[in-house]
N, C-alpha and C positions, 0 to 999 in steps of 0.2 A: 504494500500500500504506500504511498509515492504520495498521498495527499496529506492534508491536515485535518481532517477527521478522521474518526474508527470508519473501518467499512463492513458493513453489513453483509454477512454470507446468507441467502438462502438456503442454496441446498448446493450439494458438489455429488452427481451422476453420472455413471460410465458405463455404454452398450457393448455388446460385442463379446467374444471369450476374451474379455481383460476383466480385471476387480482391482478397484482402488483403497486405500486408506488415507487420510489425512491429521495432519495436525492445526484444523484449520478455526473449529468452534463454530460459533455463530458469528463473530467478526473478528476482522484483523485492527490495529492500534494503526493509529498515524503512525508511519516510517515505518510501521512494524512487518512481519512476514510470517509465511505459512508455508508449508511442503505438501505438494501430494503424490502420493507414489502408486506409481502405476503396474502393476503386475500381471504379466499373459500369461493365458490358462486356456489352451489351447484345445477341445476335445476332440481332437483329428489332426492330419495330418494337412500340409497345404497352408494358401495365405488366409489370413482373417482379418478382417475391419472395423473398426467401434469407434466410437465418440467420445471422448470426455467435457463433463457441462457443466460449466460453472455459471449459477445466478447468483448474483452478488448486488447493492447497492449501485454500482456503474452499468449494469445490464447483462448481458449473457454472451459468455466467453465459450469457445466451445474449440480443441485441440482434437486436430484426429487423428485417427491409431493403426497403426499397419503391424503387422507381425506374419513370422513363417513357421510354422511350426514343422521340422521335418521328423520328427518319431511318429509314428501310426499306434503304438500303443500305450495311450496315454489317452487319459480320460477326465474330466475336472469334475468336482466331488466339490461341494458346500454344505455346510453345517446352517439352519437357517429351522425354522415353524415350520417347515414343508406346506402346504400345500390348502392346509385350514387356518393359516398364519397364527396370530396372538389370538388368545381366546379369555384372557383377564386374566384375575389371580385365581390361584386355586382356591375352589370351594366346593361344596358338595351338600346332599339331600340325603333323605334315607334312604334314595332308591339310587343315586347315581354320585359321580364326582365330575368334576372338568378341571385337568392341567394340559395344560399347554405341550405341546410336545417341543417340550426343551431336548438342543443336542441331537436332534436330528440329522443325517449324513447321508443327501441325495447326487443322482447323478440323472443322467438322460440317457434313455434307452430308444433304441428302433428294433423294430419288431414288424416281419412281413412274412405274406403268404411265401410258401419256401417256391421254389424256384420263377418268382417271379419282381416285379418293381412295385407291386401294389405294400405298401408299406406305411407303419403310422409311429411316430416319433413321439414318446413318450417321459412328460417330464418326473422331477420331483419321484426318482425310482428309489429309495431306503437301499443303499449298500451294506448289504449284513454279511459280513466275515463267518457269522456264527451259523449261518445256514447255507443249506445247497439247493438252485433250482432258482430259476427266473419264475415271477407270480406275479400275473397283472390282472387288476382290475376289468371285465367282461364289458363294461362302458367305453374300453379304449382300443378293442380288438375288432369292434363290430363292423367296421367297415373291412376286414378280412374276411378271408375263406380259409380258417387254419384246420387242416384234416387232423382228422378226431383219431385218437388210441383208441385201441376197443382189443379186447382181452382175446388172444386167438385162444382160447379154451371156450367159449360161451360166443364171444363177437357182440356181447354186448358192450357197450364203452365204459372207458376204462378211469374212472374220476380219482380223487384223492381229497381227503379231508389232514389236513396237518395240525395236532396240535403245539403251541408255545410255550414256552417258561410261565407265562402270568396265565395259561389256561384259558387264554385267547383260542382262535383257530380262523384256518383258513379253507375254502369248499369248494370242488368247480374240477369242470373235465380237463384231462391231460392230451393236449393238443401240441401240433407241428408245427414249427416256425424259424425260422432265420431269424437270429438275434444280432445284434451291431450294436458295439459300445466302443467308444470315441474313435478309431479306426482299424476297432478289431473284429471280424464278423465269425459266427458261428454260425453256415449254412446243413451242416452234416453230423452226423456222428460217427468219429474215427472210422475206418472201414474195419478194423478187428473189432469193432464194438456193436456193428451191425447194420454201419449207417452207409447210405449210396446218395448217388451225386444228387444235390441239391433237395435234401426230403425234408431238412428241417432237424430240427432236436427238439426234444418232447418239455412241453412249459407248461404251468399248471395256470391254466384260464379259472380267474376268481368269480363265482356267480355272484353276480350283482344282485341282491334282494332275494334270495332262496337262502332256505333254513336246509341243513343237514339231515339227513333220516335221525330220530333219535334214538330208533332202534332197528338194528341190522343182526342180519345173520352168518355166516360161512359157507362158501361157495361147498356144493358136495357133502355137507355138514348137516347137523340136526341144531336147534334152540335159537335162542335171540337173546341178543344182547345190547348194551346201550354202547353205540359210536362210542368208539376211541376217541376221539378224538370232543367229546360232549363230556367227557368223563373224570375222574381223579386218577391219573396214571398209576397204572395196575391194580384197577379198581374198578366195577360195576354200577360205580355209585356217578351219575349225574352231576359235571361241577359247577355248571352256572357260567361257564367261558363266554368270552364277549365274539359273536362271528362278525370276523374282518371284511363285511361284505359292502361295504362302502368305503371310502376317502375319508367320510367323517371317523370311522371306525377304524381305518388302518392306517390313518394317518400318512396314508402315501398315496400313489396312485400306484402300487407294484412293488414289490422285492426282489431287490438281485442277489440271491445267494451266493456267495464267492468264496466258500469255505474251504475244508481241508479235504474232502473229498469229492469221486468223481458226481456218485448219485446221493440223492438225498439220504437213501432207505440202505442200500447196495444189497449183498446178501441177505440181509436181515429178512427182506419182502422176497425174496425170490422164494421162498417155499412157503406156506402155509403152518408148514409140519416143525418150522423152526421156533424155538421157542422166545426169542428173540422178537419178533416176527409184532413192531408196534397196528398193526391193522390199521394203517393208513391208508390203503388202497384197496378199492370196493368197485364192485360194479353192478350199473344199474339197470334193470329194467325198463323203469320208470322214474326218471329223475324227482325229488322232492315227495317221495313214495318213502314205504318202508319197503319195500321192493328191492332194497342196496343189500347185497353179499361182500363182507371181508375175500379178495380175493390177493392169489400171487401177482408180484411185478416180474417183467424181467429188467435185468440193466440194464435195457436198451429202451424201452417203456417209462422207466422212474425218470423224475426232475431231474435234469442235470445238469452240470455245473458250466455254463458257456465257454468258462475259461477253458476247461478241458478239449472241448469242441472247437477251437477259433485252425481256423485254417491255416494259422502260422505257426511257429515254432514258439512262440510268446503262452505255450500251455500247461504251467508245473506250478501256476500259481500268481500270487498280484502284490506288487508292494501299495502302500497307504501311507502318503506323507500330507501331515496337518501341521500348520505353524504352533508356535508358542503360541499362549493367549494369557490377559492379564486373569489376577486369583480373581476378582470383581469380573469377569467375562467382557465380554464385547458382542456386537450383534448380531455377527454373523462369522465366519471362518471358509476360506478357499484354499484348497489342497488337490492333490493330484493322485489318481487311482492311473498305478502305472500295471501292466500286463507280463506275466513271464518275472522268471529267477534268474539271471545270470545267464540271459539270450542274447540281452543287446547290453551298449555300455550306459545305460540310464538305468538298470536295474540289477546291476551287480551290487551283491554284499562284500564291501568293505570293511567297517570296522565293527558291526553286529556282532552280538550273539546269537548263535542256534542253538534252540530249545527243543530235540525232540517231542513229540507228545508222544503217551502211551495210547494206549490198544482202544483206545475211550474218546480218544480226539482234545485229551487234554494236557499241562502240565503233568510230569509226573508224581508231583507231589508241592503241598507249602503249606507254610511254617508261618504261622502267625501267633503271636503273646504265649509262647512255646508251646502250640498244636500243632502237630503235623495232619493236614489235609490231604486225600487221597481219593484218588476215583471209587475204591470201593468202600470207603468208608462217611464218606460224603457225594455230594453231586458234582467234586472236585474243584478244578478251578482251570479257569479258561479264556482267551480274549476277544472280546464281541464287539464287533463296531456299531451291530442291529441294536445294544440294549444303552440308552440315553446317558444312567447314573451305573458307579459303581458299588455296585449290591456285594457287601463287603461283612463280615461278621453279623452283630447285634447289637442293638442301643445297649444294652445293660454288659458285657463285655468291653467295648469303648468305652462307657463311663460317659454317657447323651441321651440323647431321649429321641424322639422319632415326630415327625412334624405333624402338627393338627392343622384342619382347616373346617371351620364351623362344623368341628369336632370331631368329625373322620380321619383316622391315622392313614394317610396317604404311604407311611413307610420310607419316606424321605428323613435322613436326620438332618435334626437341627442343632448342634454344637451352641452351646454359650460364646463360645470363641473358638477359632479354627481348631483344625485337628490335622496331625502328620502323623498317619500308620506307616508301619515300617510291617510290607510284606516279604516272605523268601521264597524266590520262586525256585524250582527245581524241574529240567530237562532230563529224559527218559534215557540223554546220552551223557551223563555227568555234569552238564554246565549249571551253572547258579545265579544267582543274580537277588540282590534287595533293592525294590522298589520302594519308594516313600510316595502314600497315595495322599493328596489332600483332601480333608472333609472339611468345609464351612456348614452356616447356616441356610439352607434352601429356601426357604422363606425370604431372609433376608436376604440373599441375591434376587429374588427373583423379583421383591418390592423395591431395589433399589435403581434396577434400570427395566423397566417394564419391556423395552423394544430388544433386551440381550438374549438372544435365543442361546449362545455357544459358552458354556460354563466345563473347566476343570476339573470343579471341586464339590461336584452334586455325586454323595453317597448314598443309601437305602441300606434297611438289614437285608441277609441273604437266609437268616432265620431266627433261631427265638434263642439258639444258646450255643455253646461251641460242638454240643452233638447233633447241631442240624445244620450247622453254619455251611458256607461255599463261597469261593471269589469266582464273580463273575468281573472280569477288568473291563467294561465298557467304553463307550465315545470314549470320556474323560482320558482316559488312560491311552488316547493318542494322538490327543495334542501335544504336540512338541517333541515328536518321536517318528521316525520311519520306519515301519513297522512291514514286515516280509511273514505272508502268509504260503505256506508251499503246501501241495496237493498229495494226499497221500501216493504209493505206491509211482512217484516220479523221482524220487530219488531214491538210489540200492542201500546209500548208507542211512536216509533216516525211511523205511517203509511206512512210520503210520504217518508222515508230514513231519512240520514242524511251524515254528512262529522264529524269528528273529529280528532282535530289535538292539 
């Protein structure tokens, strides 16, 4: 500012694959000055063009932007409300609650009829590490023809019902498609996996507004039983889960599962007879019937994982780099979902540690206030980019209490003052590592900048004591970290995957 008044910032706006930050306020001081920094984020390969737009007191400045991005696997990933933006503070009824979906981590997906250009670009998709299999909303396919699964034992079609950690779920037919994420395309499934040229790879199409059978039976079987997926895992007993069958509800418009293996299910669904075997997959006679039999998958049938599928050599898994962010958040956060382990030179591991998982898809073990956590002795401990906060011990363990909002414990802690856990993690192949997790008050972040969707330091219990406790390391736990997720059975030295970071 060059004048003798303050000047007045409106707003400061940037189109295009760039994202800005500033130091700028709402005005700049006579003589004074401001920095904006401009950062390309590329989701493809090729040139890209944007704008940056500055309203101010003197009128509207506007700088435009060129950039070439030459890597094809590489993808831009933002942390932001997704898609139902701000929804006020939390509060809640005796029949319901509303938070905001804090720490969110979407990207853009394309999705088209397999061997052809009929295609629909899909935003605001949930990058979850923690799961396997692309799931989109049935509102955003309908201008496709994607060819249906259907079970070659029966030939009826072949659906799936998934349940999640909070006892959520997901419901809708397993359908063919060509997927393309920022310019990596999955048109096939590998040819030793059973897939020919241009057929697609099997996605789970979410029913928009259809409820689940609540009671199903076993294909070839006798009795009925209540969906798996409607239930308390490994239980008979009805849980009350919320169906993901809207935007509203799933807070996305789709899941891109990009975890540690190829299929969602793998073995587990191939037999019936296994006892493994979570009854995810059904087929129906008559959709939204009780008409639905628990039936086998094959692994060429189940969700699968696109990374595994993409036509390049970029297929053993994805790294995830998020910036630092302040303990107070900020309002949004851009980072980059890169493709492949040690293909090209943007995704080699340098100075990381590799953490085998075990047999379970998780750390091999950790150590927390001298517990040691285990896959069989707990639900272990694991890293999720899908789960918001880090669900971490128990209020009464930390020495906290858990947050209320017009009296409902939403399960969020609220600390008096910060909190620094000091976890130990442990790798299936000797390596180690102690992480130091931050917990503040959730409450008070979230009353303190209402428009900051991307927080660090949002924790939750993972249960009620140290014999039911679990780390699940969510968002929080990867900002400020390059995080390498690698696919089971792609590497000989580590077979169940691994994480390094």
């Amino acid at each position: 500012n060059k004048g003798t008044a303050a000047l007045a910032i409106s707003s400061i706006t940037i189109s295009g694959d760039f994202f800005q930050t500033n130091t700028c306020g709402s005005s700049i001081a006579a003589g004074g000055s401001c920095t904006i920094s401009v950062t390309f984020t590329p989701q493809g390969s090729g040139p890209w063009t944007g704008t940056l737009t500055i309203v101010d007191g003197a009128g509207t400045q506007t700088v435009a932007l060129t950039g070439t991005n030459t890597a094809s696997n590489t993808a831009q990933v933002t942390v932001n409300f997704g898609p139902n933006g701000y929804l006020g503070p939390p509060a809640a009824t005796s029949t319901s609650e509303t938070l905001s979906n804090y720490n969110g981590i979407f990207t853009t997906v394309t999705v088209c009829q397999p061997g052809t250009t009929n295609c629909t670009t899909i935003p605001n998709v949930l990058v979850d590490t923690g799961s396997v299999g692309l799931r989109v909303l049935s509102s955003f396919t309908s201008s496709l023809s994607l060819p249906q699964v259907n079970d070659p034992s029966s030939g009826y079609p072949l659906y799936e019902c998934v349940q999640y950690g909070d006892l959520s779920y997901t419901w809708g037919p397993m359908q063919m498609a060509t997927v393309q994420v920022g310019g990596e395309t999955a048109s096939q499934l590998p040819a030793a996996s059973g897939g020919t040229a241009n057929s697609g790879i099997p996605i789970q199409v979410i029913s928009v507004g259809v409820t689940p059978p609540t009671t199903v039976g076993v294909y070839g079987g006798t009795g009925s039983y209540v969906n798996p997926c409607l239930a308390y895992p490994g239980t008979n007993q009805a849980s009350g889960g919320l169906n993901q069958d809207s935007v509203a509800n799933l807070d996305a418009n789709g899941i891109l599962g990009i975890g540690n293996y190829q299929q969602d299910c793998g073995a587990n669904c191939t037999s019936l007879a296994n006892p493994n075997n979570p009854g995810e997959y059904l087929i129906c006679a008559t959709v939204g019937t009780s008409t639905c039999d628990i039936e086998s998958a094959s692994l060429q049938d189940q969700a699968w994982n696109p990374v595994s599928a993409f036509s390049s050599t970029d297929t053993n898994g994805v790294v995830v780099q998020l910036p630092s962010i302040p303990a107070a958040g900020q309002t949004s956060a851009t980072g980059t979902l890169t493709f492949g382990i040690g293909t090209q030179t943007n995704n080699a591991i340098t100075n990381q540690t590799v953490y085998e998982l075990d047999a379970y898809g998780n750390f091999a073990s950790a150590t927390f206030d001298g517990v040691s956590y285990t896959s069989t002795n707990s639900y272990g401990s694991y890293i999720d980019s899908g789960t918001s906060f880090l669900y971490v011990s128990d209020a009464t363990t930390i020495g906290t209490t858990d947050c209320t909002a017009d009296g409902y414990d939403n399960y969020l802690y609220c600390p008096t003052s910060p909190l620094n856990l000091s976890l130990q993690l442990f790798g299936s192949n000797g390596t180690s590592t102690t992480v130091s997790l931050p917990i503040d008050n959730a409450l008070g972040l979230f009353s303190a900048n209402t428009s900051f969707a991307a927080f660090n330091d949002l924790g939750g219990d993972s249960g009620t004591d140290p014999s039911t406790d679990y780390f699940d390391l969510g968002l929080p736990f990867f900002f400020g970290r390059t995080i390498f997720v690698n696919i089971a059975d792609t590497n000989s030295n580590y077979p169940n995957g691994y994480w390094a970071f």
